[in-house]
C-alpha positions as CSV (number, residue, x, y, z in Angstrom):
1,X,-102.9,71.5,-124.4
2,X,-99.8,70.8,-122.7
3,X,-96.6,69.1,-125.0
4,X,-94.0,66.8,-123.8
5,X,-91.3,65.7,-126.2
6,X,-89.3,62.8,-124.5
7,X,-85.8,62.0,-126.1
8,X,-84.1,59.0,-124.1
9,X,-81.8,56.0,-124.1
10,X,-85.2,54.0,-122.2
11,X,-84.9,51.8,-126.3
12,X,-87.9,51.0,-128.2
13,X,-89.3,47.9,-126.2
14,X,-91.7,49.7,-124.2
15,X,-90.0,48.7,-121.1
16,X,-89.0,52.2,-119.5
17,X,-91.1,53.8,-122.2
18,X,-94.6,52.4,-122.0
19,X,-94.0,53.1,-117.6
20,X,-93.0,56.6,-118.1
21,X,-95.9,57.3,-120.8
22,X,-98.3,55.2,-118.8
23,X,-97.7,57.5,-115.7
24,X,-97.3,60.5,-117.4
25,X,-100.8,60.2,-119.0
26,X,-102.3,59.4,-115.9
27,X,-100.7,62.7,-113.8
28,X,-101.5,65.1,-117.0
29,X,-104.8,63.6,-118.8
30,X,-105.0,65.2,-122.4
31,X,-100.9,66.0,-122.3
32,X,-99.6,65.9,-125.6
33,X,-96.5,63.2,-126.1
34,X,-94.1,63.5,-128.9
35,X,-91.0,61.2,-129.2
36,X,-88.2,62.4,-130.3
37,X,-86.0,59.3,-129.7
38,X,-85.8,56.6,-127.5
39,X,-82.9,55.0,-129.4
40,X,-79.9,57.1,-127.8
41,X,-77.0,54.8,-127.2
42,X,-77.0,54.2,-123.6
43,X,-75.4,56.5,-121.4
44,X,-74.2,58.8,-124.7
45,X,-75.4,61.9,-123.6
46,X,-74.1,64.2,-126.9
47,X,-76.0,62.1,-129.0
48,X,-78.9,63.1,-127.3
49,X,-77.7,66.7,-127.3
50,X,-77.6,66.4,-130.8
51,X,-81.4,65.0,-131.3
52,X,-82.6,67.2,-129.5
53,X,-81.0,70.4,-131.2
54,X,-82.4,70.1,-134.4
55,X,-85.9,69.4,-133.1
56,X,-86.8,71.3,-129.9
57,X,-87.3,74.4,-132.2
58,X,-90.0,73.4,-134.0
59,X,-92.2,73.1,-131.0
60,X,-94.9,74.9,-130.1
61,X,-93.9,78.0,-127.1
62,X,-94.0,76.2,-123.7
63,X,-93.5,73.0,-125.2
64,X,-91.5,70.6,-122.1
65,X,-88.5,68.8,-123.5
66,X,-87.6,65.7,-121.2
67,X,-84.1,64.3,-121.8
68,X,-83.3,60.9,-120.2
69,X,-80.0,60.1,-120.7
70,X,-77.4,59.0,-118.1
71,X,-73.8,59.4,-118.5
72,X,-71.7,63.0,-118.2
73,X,-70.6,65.0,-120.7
74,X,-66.9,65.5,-119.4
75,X,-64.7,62.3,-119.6
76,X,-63.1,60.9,-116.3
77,X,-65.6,63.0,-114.0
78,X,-66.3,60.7,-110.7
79,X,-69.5,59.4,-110.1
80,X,-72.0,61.1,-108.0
81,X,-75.9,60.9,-107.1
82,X,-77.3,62.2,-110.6
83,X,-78.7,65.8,-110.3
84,X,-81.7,66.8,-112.1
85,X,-82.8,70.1,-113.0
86,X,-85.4,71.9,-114.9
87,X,-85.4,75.5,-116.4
88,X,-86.7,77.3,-119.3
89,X,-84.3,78.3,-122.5
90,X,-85.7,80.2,-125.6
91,X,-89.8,80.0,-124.2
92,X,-89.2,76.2,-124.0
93,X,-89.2,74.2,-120.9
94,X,-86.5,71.5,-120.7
95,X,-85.9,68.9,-117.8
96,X,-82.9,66.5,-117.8
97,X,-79.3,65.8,-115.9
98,X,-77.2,68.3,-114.7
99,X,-74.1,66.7,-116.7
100,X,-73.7,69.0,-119.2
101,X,-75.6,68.7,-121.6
102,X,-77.1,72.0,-121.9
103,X,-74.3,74.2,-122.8
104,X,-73.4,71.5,-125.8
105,X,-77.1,72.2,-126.9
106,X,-77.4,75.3,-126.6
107,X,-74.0,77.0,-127.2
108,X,-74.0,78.5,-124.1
109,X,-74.9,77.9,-120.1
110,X,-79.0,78.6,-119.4
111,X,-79.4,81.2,-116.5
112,X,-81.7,80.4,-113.7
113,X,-81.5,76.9,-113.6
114,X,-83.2,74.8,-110.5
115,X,-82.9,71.5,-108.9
116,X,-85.8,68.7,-109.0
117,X,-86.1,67.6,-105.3
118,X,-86.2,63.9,-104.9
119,X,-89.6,62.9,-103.2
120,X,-89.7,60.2,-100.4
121,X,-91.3,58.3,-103.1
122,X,-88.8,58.7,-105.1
123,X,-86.6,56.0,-103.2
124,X,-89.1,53.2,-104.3
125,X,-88.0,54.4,-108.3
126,X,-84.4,54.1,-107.1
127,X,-83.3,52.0,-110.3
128,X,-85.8,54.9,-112.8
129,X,-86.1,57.9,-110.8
130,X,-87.3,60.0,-113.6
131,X,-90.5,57.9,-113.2
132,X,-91.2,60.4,-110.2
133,X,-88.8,63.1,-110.4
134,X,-90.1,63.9,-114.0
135,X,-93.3,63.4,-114.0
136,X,-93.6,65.4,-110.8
137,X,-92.2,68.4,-112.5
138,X,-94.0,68.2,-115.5
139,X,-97.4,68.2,-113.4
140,X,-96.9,71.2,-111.5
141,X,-95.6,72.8,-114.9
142,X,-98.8,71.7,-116.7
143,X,-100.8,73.8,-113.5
144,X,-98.7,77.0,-114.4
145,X,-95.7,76.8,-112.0
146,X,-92.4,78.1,-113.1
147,X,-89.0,76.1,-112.5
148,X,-88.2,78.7,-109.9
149,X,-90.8,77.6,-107.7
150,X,-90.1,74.0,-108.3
151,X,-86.7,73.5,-106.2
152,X,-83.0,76.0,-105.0
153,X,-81.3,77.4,-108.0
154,X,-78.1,75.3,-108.5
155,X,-75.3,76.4,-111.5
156,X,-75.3,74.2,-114.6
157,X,-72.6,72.2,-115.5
158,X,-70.2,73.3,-118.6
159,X,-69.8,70.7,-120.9
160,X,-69.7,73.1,-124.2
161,X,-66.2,72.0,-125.5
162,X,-67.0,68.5,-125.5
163,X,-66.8,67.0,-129.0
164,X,-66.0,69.8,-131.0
165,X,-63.8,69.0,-133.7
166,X,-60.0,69.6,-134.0
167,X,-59.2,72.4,-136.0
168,X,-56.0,73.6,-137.9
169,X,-54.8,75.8,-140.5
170,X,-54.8,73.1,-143.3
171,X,-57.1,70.6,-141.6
172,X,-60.4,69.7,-139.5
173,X,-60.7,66.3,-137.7
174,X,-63.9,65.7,-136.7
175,X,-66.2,62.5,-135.5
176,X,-69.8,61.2,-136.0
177,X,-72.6,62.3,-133.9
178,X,-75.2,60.5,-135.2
179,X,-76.5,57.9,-137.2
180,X,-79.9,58.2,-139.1
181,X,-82.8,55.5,-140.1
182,X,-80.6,55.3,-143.5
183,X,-77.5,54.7,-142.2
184,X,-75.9,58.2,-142.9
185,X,-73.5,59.3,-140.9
186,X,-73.8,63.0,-139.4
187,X,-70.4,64.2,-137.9
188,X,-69.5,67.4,-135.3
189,X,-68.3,69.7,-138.0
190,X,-70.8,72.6,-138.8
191,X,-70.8,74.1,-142.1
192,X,-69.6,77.4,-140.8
193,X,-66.5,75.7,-139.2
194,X,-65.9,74.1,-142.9
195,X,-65.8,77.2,-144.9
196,X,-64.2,79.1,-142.2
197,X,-60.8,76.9,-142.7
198,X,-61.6,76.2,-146.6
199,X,-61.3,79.9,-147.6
200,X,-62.2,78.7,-151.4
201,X,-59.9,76.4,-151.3
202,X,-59.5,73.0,-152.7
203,X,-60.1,69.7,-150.2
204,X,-60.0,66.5,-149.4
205,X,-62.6,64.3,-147.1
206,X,-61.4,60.6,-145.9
207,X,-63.1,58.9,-143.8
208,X,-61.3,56.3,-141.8
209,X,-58.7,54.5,-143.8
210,X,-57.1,56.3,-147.0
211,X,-58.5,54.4,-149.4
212,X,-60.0,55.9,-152.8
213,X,-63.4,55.0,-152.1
214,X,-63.1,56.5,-148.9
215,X,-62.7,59.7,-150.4
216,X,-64.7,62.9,-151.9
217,X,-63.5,65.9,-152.3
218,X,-66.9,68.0,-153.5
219,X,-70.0,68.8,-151.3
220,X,-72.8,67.3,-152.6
221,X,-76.5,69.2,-153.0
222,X,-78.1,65.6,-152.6
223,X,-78.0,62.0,-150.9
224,X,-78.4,60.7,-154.9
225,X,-75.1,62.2,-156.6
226,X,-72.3,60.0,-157.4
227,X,-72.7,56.4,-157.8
228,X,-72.6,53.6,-155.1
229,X,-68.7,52.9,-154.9
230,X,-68.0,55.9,-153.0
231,X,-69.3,58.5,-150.7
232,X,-70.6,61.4,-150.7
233,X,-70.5,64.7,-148.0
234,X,-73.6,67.2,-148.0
235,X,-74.8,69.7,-145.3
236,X,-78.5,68.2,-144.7
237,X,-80.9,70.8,-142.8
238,X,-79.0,70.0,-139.3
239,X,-76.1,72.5,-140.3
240,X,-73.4,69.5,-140.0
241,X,-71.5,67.8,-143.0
242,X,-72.9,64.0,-143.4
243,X,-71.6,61.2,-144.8
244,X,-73.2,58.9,-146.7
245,X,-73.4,56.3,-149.7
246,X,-76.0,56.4,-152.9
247,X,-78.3,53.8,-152.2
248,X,-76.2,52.1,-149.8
249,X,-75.9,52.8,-145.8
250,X,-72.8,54.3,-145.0
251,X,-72.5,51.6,-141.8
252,X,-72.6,48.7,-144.7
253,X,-70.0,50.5,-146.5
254,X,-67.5,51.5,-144.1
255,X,-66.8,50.1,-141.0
256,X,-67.2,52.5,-138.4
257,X,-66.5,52.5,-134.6
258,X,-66.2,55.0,-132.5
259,X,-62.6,55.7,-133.5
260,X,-63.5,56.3,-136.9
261,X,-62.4,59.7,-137.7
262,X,-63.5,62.2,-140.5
263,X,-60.1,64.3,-141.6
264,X,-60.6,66.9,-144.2
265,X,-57.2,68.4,-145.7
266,X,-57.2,71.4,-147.3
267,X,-54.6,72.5,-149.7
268,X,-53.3,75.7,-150.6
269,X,-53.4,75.2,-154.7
270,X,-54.3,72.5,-157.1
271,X,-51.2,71.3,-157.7
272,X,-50.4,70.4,-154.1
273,X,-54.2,68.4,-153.4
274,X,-53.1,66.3,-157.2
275,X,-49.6,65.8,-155.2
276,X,-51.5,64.7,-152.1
277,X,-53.7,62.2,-154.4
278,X,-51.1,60.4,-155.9
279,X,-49.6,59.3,-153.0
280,X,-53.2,58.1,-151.3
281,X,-54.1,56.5,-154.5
């Protein structure tokens, strides 16, 4: 059996959704289809990254991972005819844009990547062209061709730097990723990064504007400890520190945009983070 995890910013109407699946089934009868989102924020491409790296593992071997997202990776790139490509990384298959996305997923650029050729047909999907392009690749991958025979090799585009978070002796500024169902708030800094820079030593985490309740300065074990009037950080399974509120959603609680920062400040003895408290409280 032959599965196809689809992550996307198509939404959850059934609009760009039910046409792809519809297709799909049609070209591959009996294909598996698992969703991994369809709820991206449009054009937001590291979200998607970010999805898609905490799940793609869990999949079967030669398991196809379809990413339809639009947008680039690198800020202020001009706009160009969107380039799709399809390769296989870690005995998965994965098909998506060429805008760097892979190297942010992965951590590092795949080798022998390969172009999807636009069909003829492809010009009557001009406004959805991952209704053929996609589906076209994931047919002949479902008969046992490899991406090499599936178009010219072509290099992938970087894009790993992107959204990383600042770092510095005393301090990591970082952003969110990603929101969950519950209304936590995942951010870009990986627990690695964090006790890299902490050393065992004692820390502050504000989120947005330096107000008490906008501060913690443990790491929780669970979503549950503390009370409702402030937050909480943890490490969930993803490897990233998350923000979140007992029994509240952290989007209710906060108001967040997307120049809502996470700071953490770490300090060098007790005395100077009890220093740094009095003048934030």
């Amino acid at each position: 059996m032959i599965t196809v995890t689809l992550t996307t910013d198509w939404g959850a109407d059934g609009l760009y959704t039910g046409a792809f699946k519809g297709k799909l089934v049609s070209r591959v009868p009996g294909v598996q289809l698992v969703d991994i989102t369809h709820q991206v924020d449009a054009l937001s491409p590291l979200k998607a990254v970010f999805a898609l790296q905490h799940a793609y593992q869990y999949f079967m071997k030669k398991t196809i991972h379809i990413v339809g997202v639009g947008g680039k990776i690198s800020p202020g790139s001009e706009l160009e005819v969107p380039e799709y490509i399809c390769f296989q990384y870690n005995h998965h298959y994965f098909i998506g844009p060429n805008n760097g996305i892979w190297e942010a997923l992965f951590g590092e650029v795949p080798k022998e990547v390969f172009v999807l050729e636009r069909s003829p047909l492809s010009k009557k999907y001009y406004a959805f062209p991952e209704l053929d392009i996609f589906i076209d690749a994931v047919g002949k991958l479902a008969m046992g061709m490899e991406p090499k025979h599936l178009g010219e090799s072509v290099p992938c585009k970087l894009g790993r730097r992107i959204g990383l978070p600042v770092k510095k002796h005393n301090q990591l500024l970082g952003e969110f990723l990603y929101f969950d169902v519950y209304g936590n708030g995942i951010t870009n800094i990986s627990k690695d990064e964090f006790y890299e820079v902490c050393n065992n030593r004692p820390f502050t985490i504000m989120v947005g504007m330096q107000r008490k309740q906008y501060i913690t300065d443990v790491i929780a074990e669970d979503y549950n400890q503390g009370d409702s009037s402030r937050i909480v950080a943890l490490f969930s399974f993803t490897g990233y520190l998350e923000i979140a509120v007992p029994q509240k959603q952290l989007t209710q609680f906060v108001h967040i945009d997307k120049n809502t920062k996470v700071l953490i400040q770490f300090y060098d003895s007790i005395e100077e983070k009890q220093q740094d408290e009095g003048v934030l409280l």
